[in-house]
Residue frames as qw, qx, qy, qz and C-alpha x, y, z in Angstrom:
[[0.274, 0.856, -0.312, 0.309, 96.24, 95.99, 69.94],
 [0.761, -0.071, -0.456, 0.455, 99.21, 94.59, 71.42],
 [0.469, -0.775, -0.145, 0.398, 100.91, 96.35, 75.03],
 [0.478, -0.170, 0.298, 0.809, 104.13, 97.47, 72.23],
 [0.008, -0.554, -0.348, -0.756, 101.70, 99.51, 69.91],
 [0.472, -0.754, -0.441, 0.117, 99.56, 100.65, 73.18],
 [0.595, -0.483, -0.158, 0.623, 102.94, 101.75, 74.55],
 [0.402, 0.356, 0.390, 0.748, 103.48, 103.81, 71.01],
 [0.113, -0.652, -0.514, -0.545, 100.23, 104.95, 70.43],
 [0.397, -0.842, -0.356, 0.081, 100.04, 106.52, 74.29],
 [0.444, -0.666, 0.065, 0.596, 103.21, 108.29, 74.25],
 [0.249, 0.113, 0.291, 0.917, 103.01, 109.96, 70.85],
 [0.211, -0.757, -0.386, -0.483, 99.41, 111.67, 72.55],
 [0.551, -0.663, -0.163, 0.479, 101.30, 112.31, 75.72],
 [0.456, -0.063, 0.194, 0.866, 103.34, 114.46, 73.27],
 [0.036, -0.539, -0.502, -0.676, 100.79, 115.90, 71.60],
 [0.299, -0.806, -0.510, 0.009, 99.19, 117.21, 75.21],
 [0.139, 0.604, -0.148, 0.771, 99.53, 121.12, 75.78],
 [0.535, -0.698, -0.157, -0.448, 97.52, 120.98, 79.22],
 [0.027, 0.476, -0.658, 0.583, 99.60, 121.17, 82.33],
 [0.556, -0.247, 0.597, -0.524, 97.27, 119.77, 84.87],
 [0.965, 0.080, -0.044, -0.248, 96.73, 116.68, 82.54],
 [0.605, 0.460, -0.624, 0.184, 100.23, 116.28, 82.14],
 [0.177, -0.324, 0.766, -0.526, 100.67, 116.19, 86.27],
 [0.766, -0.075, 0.244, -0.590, 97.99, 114.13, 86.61],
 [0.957, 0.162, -0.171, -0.170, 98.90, 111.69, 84.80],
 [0.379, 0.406, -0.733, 0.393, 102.38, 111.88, 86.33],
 [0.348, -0.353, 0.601, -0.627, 100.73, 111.44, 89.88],
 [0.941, -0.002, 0.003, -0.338, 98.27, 108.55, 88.54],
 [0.722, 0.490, -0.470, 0.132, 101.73, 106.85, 86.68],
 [0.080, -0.555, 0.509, -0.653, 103.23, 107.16, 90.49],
 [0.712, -0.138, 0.339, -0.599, 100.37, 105.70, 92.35],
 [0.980, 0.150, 0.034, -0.127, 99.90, 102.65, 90.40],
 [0.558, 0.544, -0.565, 0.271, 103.77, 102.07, 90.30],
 [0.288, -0.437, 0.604, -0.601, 103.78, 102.78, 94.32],
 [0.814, -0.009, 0.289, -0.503, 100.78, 99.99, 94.63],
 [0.907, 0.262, -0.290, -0.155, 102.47, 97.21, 92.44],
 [0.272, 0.446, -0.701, 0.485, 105.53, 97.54, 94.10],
 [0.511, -0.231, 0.659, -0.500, 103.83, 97.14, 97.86],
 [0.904, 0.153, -0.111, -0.384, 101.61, 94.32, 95.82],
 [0.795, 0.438, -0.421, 0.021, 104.90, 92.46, 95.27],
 [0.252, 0.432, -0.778, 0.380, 106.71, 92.61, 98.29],
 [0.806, -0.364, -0.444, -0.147, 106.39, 89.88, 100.46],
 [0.537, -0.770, 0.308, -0.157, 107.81, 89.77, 104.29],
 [0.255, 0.591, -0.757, 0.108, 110.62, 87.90, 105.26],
 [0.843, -0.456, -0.274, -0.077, 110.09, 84.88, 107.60],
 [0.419, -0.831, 0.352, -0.100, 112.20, 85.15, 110.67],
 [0.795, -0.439, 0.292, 0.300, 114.83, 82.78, 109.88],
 [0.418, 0.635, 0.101, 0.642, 115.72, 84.87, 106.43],
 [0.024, 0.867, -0.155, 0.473, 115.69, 87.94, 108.55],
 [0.896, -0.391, 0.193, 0.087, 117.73, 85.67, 111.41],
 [0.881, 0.037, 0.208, 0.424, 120.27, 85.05, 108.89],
 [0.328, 0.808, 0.132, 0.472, 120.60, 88.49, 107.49],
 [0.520, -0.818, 0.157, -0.189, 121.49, 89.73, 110.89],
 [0.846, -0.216, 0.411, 0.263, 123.99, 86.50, 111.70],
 [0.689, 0.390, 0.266, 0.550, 125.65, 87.76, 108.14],
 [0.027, -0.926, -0.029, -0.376, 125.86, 91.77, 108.85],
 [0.696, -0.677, 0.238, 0.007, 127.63, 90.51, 112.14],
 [0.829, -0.055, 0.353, 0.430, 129.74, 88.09, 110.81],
 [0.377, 0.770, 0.023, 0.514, 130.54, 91.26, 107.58],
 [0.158, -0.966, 0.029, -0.204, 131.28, 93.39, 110.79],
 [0.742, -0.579, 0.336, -0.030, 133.92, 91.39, 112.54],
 [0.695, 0.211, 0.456, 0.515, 135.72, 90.32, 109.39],
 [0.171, -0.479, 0.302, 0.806, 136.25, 93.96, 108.14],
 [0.223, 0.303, 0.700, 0.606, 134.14, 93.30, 104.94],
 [0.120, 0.857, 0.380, -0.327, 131.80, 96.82, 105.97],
 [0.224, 0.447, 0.009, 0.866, 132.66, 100.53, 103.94],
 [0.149, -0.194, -0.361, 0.900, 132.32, 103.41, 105.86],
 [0.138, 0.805, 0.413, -0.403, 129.46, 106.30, 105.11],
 [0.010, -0.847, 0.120, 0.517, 131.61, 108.39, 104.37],
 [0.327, -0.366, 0.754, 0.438, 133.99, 106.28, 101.97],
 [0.387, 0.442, 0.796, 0.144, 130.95, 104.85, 100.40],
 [0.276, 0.909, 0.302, -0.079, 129.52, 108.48, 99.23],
 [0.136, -0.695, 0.470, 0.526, 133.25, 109.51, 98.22],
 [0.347, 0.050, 0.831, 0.433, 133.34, 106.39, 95.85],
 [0.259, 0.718, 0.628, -0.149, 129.54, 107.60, 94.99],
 [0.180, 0.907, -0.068, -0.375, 130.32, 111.38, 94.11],
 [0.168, -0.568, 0.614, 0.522, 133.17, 109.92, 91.62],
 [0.482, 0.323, 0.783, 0.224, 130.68, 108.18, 89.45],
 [0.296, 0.890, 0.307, -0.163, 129.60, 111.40, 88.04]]
C-alpha cells in the first residue's frame, strides 16, 4: 500500500473513532514524533554562519532596515 492510500485509509478510521483518550493519544504520539524529526533535522550553525548573522543584524541596525515590536504586531493584527 502506497504512503497516499495509508494516508486515506488512516484518516477515514480516525473518523470513525468515538474514544476520547485514543483520540488524545494519538494527538500527543502525532506531536512527539513531529517534535523528534524536527530536532533530528536541525543541524548547528558553525561559527562563521553565526559570525555573519550577527555582522548582518548590525549592519540591518545602523542602516535603519529593523521594524519595531510594536509596528511589527500592528502590521500582524491587520492580517486578520
Amino acid at each position: 500500500m502506497d504512503l497516499q492510500t495509508r494516508k486515506i485509509t488512516f484518516v477515514q478510521e480516525f473518523l470513525r473513532l468515538q474514544n476520547e483518550d485514543i483520540i488524545s493519544g494519538l494527538e500527543k504520539l502525532l506531536q512527539k514524533r513531529k517534535s523528534e524529526l524536527y530536532k533530528k533535522e536541525l543541524k548547528p550553525m558553525d561559527l562563521k554562519q553565526f559570525n555573519n548573522e550577527i555582522d548582518q543584524a548590525l549592519d540591518d541596525s545602523e542602516n535603519d532596515r529593523i521594524i519595531k515590536a510594536t509596528n511589527l504586531k500592528s502590521k500582524i493584527e491587520k492580517w486578520t
